[in-house]
N, C-alpha and C positions, 0 to 999 in steps of 0.2 A: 661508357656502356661496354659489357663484355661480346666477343662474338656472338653467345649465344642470345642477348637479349635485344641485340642489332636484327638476329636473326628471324626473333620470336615478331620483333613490333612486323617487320615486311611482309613476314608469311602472314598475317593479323591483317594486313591492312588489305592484303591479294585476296583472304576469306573472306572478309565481310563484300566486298566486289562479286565474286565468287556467288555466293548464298541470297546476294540483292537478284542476279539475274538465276537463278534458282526458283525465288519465291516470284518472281514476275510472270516466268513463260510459265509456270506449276498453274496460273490463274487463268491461263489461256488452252489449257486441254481441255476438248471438248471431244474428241476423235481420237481411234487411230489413226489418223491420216495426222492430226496434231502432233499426238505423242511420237510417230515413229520417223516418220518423213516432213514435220513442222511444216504440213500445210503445202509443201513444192515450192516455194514462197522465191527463195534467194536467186540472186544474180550470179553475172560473172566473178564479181571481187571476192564476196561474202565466199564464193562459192571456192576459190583458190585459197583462200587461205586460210578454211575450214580442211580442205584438204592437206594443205600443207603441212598444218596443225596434226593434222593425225598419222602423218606418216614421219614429219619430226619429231618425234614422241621424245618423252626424258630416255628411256630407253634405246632411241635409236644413238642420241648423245651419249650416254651412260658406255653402255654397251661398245658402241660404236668409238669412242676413247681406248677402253679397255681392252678389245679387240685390235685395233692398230697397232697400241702399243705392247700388246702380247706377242702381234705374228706381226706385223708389219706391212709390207705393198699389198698384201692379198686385200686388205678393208677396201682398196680403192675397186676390187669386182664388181659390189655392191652398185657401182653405179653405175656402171655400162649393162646389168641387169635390172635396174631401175628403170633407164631409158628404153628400154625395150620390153619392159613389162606395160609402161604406161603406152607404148605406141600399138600393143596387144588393145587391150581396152580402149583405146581411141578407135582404132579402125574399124575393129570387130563386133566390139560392147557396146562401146556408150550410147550409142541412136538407140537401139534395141530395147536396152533395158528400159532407159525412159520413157520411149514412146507406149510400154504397155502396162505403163499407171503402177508397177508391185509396189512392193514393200519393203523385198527383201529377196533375200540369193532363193534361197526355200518355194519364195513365190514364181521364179524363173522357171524350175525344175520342176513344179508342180504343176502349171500352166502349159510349158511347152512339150512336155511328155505325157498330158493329160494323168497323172497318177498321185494318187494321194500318199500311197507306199514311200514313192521317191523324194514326193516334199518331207513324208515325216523323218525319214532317212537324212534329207538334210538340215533338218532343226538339231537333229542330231550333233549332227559332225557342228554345225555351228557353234553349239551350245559347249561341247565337248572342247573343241580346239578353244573358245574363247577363255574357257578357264584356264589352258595354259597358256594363252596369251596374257591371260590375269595374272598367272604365277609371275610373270617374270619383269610387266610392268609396278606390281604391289612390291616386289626385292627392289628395283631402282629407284620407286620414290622413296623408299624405307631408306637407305642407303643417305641418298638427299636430303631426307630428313634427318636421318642420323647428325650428319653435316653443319647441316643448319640452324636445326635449332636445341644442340649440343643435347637430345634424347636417346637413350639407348634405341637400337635397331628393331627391334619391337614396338615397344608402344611406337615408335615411326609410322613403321607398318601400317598397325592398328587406325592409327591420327589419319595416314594419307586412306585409307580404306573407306571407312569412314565417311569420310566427306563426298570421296566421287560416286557414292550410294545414294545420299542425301541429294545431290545435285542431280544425279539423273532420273531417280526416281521419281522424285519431284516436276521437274522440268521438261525432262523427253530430248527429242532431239531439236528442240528448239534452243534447251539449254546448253546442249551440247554444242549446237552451232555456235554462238554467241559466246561460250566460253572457250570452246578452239581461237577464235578470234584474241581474246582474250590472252588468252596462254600464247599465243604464235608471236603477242607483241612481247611479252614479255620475254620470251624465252632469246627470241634476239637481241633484245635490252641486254640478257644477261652473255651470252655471246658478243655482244661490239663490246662489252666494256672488258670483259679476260683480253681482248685484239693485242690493244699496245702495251698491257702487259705481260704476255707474253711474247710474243715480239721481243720485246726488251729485253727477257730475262733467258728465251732461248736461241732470238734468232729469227729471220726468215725460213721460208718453206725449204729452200736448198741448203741452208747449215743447218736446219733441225735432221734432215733426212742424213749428211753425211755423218753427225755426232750421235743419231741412233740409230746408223751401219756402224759405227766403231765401237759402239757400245754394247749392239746384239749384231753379229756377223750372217748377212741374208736378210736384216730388214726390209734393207730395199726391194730386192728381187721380187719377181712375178710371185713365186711360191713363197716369200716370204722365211720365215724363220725355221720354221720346221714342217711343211704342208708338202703333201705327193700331188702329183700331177689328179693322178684320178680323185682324191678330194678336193683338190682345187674347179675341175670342172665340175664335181657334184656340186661344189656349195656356190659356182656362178648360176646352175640350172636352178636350184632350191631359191635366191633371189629373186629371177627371170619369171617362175609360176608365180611366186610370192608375191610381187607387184603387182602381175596379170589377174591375180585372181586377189587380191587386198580384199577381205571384206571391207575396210573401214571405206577404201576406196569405190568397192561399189557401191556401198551402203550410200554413201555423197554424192553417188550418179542418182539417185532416186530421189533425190531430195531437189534437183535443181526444177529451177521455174522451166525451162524447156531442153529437146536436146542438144538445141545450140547453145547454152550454157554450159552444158555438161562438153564438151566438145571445144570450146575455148579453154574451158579452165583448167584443161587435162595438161596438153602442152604445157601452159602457164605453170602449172606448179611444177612439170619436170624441172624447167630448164632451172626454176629457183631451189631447188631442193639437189640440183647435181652441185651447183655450188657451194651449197652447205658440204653436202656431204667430203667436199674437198677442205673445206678449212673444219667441219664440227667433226670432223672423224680424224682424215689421214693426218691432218698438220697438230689437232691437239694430242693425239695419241701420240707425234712422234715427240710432242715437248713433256708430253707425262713421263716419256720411256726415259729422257733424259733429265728432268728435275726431281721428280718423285717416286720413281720406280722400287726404290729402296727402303723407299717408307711406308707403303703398302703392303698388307699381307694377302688380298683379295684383287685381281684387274678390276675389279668394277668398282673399288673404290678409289681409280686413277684421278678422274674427273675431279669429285669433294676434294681430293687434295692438293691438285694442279689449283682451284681456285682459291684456295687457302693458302698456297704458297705465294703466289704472284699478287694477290688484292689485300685490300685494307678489308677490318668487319664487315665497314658498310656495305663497298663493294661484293664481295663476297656474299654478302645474303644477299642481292640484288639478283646477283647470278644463277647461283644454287634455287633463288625463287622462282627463276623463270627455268629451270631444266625441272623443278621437281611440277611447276604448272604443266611443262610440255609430255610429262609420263603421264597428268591426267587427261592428257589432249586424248591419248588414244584408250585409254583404259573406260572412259565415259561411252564410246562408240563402241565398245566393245561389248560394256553393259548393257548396252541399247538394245543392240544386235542379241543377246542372250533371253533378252524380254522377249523380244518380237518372237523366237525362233517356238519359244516355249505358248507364249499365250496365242499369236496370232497364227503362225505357220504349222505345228502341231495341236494342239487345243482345238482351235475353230477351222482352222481349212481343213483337218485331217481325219477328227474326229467327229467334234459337230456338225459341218456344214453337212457332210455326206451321209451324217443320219440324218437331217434335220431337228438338230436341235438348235432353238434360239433364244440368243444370248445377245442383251444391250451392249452398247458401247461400253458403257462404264464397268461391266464384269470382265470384258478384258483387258482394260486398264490394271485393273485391280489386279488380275493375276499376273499381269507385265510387271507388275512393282514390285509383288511379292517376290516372282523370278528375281529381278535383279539383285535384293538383299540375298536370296539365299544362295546366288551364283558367287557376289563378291563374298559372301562368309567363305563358302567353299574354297575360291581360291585363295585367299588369307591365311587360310590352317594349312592351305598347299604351299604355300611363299614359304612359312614360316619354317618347313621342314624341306625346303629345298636349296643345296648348297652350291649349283651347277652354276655357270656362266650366264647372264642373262641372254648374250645371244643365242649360244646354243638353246636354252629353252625355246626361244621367239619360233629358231631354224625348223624345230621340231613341230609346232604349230602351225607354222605358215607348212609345210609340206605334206600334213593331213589335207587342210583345205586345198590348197595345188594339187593331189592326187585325186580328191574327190571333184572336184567342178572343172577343172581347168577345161578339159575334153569334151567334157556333157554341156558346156559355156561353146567353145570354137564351135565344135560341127554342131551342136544345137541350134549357133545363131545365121551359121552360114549354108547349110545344107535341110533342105526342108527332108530328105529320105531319113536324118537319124532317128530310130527308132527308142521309143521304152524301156525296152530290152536291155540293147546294147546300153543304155546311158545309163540303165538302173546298173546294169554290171560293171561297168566302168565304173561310177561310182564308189561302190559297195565293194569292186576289188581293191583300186588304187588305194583309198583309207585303208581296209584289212592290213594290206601287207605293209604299208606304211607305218602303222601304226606298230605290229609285229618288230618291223626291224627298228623302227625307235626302241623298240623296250628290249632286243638283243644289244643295241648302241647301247644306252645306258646300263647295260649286265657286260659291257666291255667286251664281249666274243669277238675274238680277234678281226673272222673275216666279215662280220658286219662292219664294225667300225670302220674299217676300210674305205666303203661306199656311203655318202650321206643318204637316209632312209626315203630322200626322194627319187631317187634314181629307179631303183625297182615300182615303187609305187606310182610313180607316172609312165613307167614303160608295161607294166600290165594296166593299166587303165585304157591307155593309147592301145594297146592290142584288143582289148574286149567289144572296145565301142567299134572299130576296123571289122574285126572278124566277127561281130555279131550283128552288123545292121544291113547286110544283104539276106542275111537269110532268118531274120525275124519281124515280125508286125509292125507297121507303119504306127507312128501315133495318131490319134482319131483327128481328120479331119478338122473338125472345130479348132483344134490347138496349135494345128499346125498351118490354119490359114492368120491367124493372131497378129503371125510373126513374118509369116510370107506372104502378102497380100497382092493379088493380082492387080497387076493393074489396067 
């Protein structure tokens, strides 16, 4: 058999898996509370390594290769900003969110600021950031695909699109759960089996790291290859929001059976996911920089050919099947998240409820579905016309939502005086300018570049919601007892 048709039978045998538990939990929506949050249903286990699942994305492997092996020690930031983003949402979040039944981020900011303006405000930024969260998960499985089953980068694309349409629309986030699980075993199937071959072919962690210092001069270093101090701490603060405020990850504080669930299985997944990120980041990027570096014309097709050089076919599509399952780990939660934002969080809380208009369960369904085909079309035609880094896209998106929620999240859940005001302003600045200086970042002006796009947009966010909630109106009563409850 040729690689590609090694390739074709594994990814074949992952789909029909795939589309079994699809068409199972599609038979069991009966609700939102089914479609978006599966019922509250799952435990501790289920519950880690759904999360797991979405935060080890293909993407964060993809990327996270191509990134190390681009700049070098700077990839290992990431996780002392991971560790600290998740102990963010342990302390502060996770009780909260769960104990008050939502749905979604949308529903937090509409509930505890009493305002319908601020929730539709955040279906917004949700819906908006997740497409370039799409853009740059639909480039990595395309990539993977490419790889695997020897198709141009396109129809790739098209193939992996496709399907994480059909599955979640279908299924909801029951699907989602179930196939995170799914994808998390595989994608480490395909991670232990590259281990001893590369091993072999470059080394342990301490001769890969000297052999790609002698080969890129500053690999090792804190700053890396070519990174300034002042980018280096923008892009550890741009991780640090980025984790604290993970949609994917809140989305899966909403979904557990209680909040002691959600609160065991936060740590859990850190301490397994810093490990990863030590051997799926820093150690294969530094064996890509030294095996394949020279064979690549794109970083983010380091990983496809690190696993093409060291495995046999079989191997190799084993692998590649479980990072391009792990890109749909997080792209399905993300279409999740674009349904809810659009059908239940602006549609019916925003619009409807506050006229009184009423609408059955199954017409929001309906419009969740429709959202999520015509979010993933959207970002597909975006993938296809975007040439950039996958991390940098991801940086770009995670710092929209960090500038919008991060603040209206902390003093909203730990201070009952934060006001409407202040958290609508917050909001509504930190995204503006964030968003602004992403699109000077990308038009290259010099001194944007400079500073990654979260740094302003989390420091006027942090000023608006500070200097606006002594001297503006409390939130009503009702909303703000929700959260604060006498005891």
């Amino acid at each position: 058999m040729t690689p590609s048709s090694v390739g074709l039978a594994v990814f074949a045998a992952y789909l029909i898996v795939v589309i079994a538990i699809a068409v199972i939990s599609g038979r069991q929506q009966r609700s939102e509370a089914d479609l978006w949050v599966a019922g509250r249903r799952f435990g501790t286990v289920v519950m880690t390594l759904g999360m797991m699942a979405a935060v080890m994305h293909g993407g964060s492997v993809l990327s996270g290769v191509a990134f190390a092996g681009a700049f070098g020690g700077v990839a290992i930031l990431p996780l002392m900003s991971f560790a600290l983003g998740f102990l963010v949402i342990l302390v502060f979040f996770a009780r909260k969110l769960r104990e008050i039944a939502a749905f979604t981020l949308p529903d937090y900011m509409g509930d505890r600021f009493g305002s319908h303006t601020l929730r539709a405000f955040s279906a917004f930024v949700v819906a908006a950031s997740s497409i370039v969260y799409l853009i740059a998960q639909i480039r990595g499985m395309g990539l993977i695909l490419e790889g695997l089953l020897g198709f141009p980068l396109v129809p790739s694309m098209v193939l992996g699109t496709a399907l994480f349409i059909f599955y979640v629309a279908l299924g909801g986030m029951l699907a989602v759960i179930w196939t995170n699980v799914l994808q998390f075993v595989f994608m480490w199937i395909g991670l232990i089996i590259m281990m001893p071959a590369v091993y072999a072919a470059a080394g342990g962690l301490a001769t890969v790291m000297q052999r790609a210092e002698a080969l890129a001069p500053g690999w090792t270093s804190v700053t890396g290859t070519s990174w300034s101090w002042s980018y280096l701490l923008s892009w550890w603060l741009v991780w640090f929001v980025a984790y604290a405020t993970r949609l994917e990850l809140l989305t899966k504080v909403f979904v557990a059976r209680d909040s002691k669930v959600a609160r065991y299985a936060l740590p859990t997944t850190c301490l397994l996911i810093s490990i990863f990120m030590l051997y799926g980041n820093l150690y294969l990027g530094g064996a890509a920089r030294i095996l394949v570096w020279d064979q690549i014309d794109l970083p983010d097709q380091a990983f496809p050919a690190l696993s093409a050089a060291v495995l046999g076919p079989v191997a190799s599509a084993i692998a590649l099947t479980g990072i391009a399952s792990a890109a749909m780990s997080t792209t399905d939660s993300l279409l999740l998240l674009s349904g809810a934002a659009v059908a239940h969080d602006f549609l019916r809380k925003s619009v409807h409820e506050p006229r009184g208009i009423a609408r059955d369960e199954r017409h929001y369904l309906r419009i969740s579905r429709v959202t999520i085909v015509v979010i993933g079309a959207i970002a597909l035609v975006a993938a296809l016309n975007t040439p950039a880094l996958i991390l940098a896209i991801v940086s770009y998106a995670v710092a929209m939502v960090g500038a919008t929620f991060f603040f209206p999240l902390l003093f909203g859940l730990t201070s009952p005086r934060t006001t409407p005001a202040a958290a609508t302003a917050s909001a509504v600045g930190g995204f503006a300018i964030t968003a602004v200086w992403t699109g000077l970042t990308l038009a290259e002006v010099g001194w944007a570049v400079a500073i990654h796009p979260v740094v302003p947009g989390m420091a006027l966010s942090l000023a608006l919601i500070v200097g606006l909630t002594p001297i503006t109106q409390p939130a009503p009563q009702t909303a703000v007892e929700k959260f604060f409850r006498r005891s």
